[in-house]
N, C-alpha and C positions, 0 to 999 in steps of 0.2 A: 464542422465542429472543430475545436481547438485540441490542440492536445497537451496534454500534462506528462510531466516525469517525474516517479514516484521513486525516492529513494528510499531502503530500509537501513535505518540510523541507530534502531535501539536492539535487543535481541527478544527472540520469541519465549524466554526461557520465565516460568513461572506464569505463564497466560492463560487465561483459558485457553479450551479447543479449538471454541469457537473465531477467537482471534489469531489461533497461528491458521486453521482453514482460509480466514479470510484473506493473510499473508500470502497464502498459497495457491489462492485462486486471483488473486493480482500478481503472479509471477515473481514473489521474492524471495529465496529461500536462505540466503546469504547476507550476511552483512557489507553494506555497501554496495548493494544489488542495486541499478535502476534498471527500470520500466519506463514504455511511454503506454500512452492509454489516450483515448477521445476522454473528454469529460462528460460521458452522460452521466446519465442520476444513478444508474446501478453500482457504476465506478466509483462516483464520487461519496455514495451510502455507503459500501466497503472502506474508503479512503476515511473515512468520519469515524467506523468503529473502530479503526487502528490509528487515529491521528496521532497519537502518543510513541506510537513506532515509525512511525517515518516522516519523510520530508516531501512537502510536493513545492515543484516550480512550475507555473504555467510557459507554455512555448508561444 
C-alpha cells in the first residue's frame, strides 16, 4: 500500500463533533499537524469527511 501525509490546514473550531472525532482519530490535533497513514478506504472515508480541513500528499 502507499502512503499518504495528512496535514491539518484549517481549525476544528465551529464543526461538528462528528468532524473534530474524525480529526482525532486520524491523529491531528494541532494545526499544522502531519500524519502519514496507508491509503485504505477507512482512511481515505475519514480523509473525504474532513477534506475541507486538511491537505493530503501522496508518498
Amino acid at each position: 500500500m502507499a502512503k499518504i501525509k495528512v496535514t491539518k490546514v484549517r481549525s476544528a473550531i465551529n464543526r461538528t463533533q462528528n468532524q473534530k472525532r474524525v480529526l482525532e482519530s486520524l491523529g491531528l490535533r494541532k494545526m499544522g499537524q502531519t500524519v502519514e497513514h496507508e491509503d485504505t478506504l477507512s482512511i481515505l472515508g475519514m480523509i473525504r469527511k474532513v477534506n475541507h480541513l486538511v491537505s493530503v500528499e501522496t508518498k
